[in-house]
C-alpha positions as CSV (number, residue, x, y, z in Angstrom):
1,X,-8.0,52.7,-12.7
2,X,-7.4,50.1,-10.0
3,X,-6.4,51.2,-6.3
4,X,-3.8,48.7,-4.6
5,X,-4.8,48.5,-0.9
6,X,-2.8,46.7,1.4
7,X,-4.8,43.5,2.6
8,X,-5.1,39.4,3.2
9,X,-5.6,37.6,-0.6
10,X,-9.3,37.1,1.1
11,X,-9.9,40.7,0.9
12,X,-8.6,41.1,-2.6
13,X,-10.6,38.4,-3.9
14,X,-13.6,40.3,-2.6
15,X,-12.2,43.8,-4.1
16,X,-11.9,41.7,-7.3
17,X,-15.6,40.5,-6.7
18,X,-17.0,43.6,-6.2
19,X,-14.9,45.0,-9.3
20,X,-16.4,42.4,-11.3
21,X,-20.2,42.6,-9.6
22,X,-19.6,46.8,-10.8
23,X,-20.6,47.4,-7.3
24,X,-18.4,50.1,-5.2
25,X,-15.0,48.8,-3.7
26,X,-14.9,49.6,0.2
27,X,-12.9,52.6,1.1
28,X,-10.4,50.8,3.5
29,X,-9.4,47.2,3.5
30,X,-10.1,44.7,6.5
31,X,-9.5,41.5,7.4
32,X,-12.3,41.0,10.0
33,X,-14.7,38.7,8.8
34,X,-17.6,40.3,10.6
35,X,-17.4,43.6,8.8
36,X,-17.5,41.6,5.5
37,X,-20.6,39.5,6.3
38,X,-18.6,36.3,6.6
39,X,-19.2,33.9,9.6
40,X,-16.2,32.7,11.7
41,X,-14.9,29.2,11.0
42,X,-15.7,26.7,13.5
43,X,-13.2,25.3,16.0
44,X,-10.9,22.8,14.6
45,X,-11.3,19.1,15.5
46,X,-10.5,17.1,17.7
47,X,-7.2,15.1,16.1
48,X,-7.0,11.1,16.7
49,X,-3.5,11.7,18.1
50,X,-5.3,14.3,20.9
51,X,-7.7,11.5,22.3
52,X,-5.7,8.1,22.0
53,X,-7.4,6.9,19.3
54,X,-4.3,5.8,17.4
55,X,-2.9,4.2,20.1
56,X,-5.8,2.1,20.8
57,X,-5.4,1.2,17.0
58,X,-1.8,0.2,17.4
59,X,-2.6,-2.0,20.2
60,X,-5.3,-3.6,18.5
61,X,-4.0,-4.4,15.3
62,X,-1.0,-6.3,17.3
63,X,-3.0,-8.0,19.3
64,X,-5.4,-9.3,16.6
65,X,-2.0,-10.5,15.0
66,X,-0.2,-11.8,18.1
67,X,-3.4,-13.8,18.4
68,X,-3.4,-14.4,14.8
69,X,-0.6,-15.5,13.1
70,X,-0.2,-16.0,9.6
71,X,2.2,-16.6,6.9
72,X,2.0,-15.9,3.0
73,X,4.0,-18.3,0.5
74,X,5.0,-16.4,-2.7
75,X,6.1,-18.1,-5.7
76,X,8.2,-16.4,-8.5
77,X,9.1,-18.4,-11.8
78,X,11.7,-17.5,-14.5
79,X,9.2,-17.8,-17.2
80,X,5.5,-18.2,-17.5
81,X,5.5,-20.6,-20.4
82,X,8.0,-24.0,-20.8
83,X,8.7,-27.1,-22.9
84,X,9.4,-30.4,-22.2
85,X,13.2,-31.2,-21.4
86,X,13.4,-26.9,-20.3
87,X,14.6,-26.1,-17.3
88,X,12.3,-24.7,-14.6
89,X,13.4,-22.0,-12.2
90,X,11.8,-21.3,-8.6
91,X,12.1,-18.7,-6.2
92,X,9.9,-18.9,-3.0
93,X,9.7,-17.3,0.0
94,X,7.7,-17.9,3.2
95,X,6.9,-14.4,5.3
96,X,5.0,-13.7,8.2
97,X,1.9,-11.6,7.7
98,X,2.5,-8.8,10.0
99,X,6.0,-7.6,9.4
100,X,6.9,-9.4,6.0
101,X,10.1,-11.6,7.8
102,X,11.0,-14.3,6.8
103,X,11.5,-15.4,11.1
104,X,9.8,-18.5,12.0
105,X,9.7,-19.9,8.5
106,X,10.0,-23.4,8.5
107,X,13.7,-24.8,7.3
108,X,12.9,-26.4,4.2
109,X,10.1,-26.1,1.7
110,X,8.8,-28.9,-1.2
111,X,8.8,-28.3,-4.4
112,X,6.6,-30.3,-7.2
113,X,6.3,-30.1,-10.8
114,X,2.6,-32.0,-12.1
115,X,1.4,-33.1,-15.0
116,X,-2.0,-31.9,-16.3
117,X,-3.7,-34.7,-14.4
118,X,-2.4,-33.9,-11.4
119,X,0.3,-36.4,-11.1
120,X,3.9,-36.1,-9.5
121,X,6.2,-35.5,-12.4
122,X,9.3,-33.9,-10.0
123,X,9.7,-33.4,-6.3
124,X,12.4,-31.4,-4.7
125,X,13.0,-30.9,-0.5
126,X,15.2,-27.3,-0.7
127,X,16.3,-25.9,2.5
128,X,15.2,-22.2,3.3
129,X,17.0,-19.5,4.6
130,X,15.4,-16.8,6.1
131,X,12.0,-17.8,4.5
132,X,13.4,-17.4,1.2
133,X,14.3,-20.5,-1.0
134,X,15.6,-20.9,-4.9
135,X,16.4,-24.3,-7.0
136,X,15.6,-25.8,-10.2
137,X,13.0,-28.5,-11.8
138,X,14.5,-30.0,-15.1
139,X,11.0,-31.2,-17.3
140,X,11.8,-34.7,-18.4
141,X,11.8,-34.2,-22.2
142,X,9.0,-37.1,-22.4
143,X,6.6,-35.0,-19.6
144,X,3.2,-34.1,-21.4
145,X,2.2,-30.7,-22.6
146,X,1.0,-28.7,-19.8
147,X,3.3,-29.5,-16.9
C-alpha cells in the first residue's frame, strides 16, 4: 500500500528510493535539502552578458575584420560533367567575408574555359551586379577531352 504525500518530484524520487532500498519512508514530506542529507547547490555563475565579455567579443571580431578584409568567389556550374560542342553554364558570385554582400565587389568578373594543358580555350569579361554574375561558355566541338 503506497501513501501519496504531497511534495517536490525530488522528494518522491527519494520516497521511491527508499521504497525500492525496502528501507522506511519518512513520516512527513520536505523539501529542505538539509533534512535529506543533500548539500545546497552552489551559486550560479557568472553569465558572459553580466561582465562584458560578449561585447568585448563583438568589438573584436569587427575590428579584426575592418582591419581585415576579405572576399570569397563561389563558383556554381550547371553540370559537373560536359562534351565538346555542349554548352557550359556559370554562376559566380563575389561576397565579402564578414556579412556575405555582395558590396564592394568589383564590376565585372573573367571567365575562362582551359584545356587540359592549361591553355585558353574561351574567355569571357561579364559584368557583375551586386557580386553576383551568370553567362555561358559554348566548348568548341573540336576542344580536347577534359576542358
Amino acid at each position: 500500500m503506497s501513501r501519496l504525500l504531497p511534495c517536490s518530484p525530488l522528494a518522491a524520487l527519494l520516497l521511491s528510493a527508499c521504497a525500492v532500498s525496502a528501507q522506511p519512508p519518512p513520516e512527513t514530506c520536505t523539501d529542505a535539502p538539509e533534512l535529506l542529507g543533500f548539500e545546497e547547490a552552489p551559486a550560479p555563475h557568472v553569465r558572459y552578458g553580466e561582465i562584458g565579455l560578449a561585447a568585448d567579443v563583438a568589438n573584436g571580431v569587427q575590428t579584426w575584420f575592418a582591419e581585415h578584409p576579405g572576399r570569397r568567389l563561389y563558383v556554381q556550374l550547371d553540370r559537373p560533367l560536359l562534351r565538346p560542342g555542349e554548352t557550359l553554364w556559370v554562376r559566380s558570385w563575389d561576397l565579402g567575408v564578414l556579412g556575405l554582400s555582395g558590396a564592394g565587389a568589383a564590376a565585372g568578373i573573367r571567365y575562362e574555359l582551359l584545356d587540359p594543358r592549361g591553355a585558353v580555350v574561351q574567355r569571357k569579361d561579364v559584368k557583375q551586379a551586386e557580386g553576383g554574375a551568370f553567362n555561358d561558355l559554348d566548348i568548341p566541338a573540336e576542344a580536347a577531352g577534359g576542358a
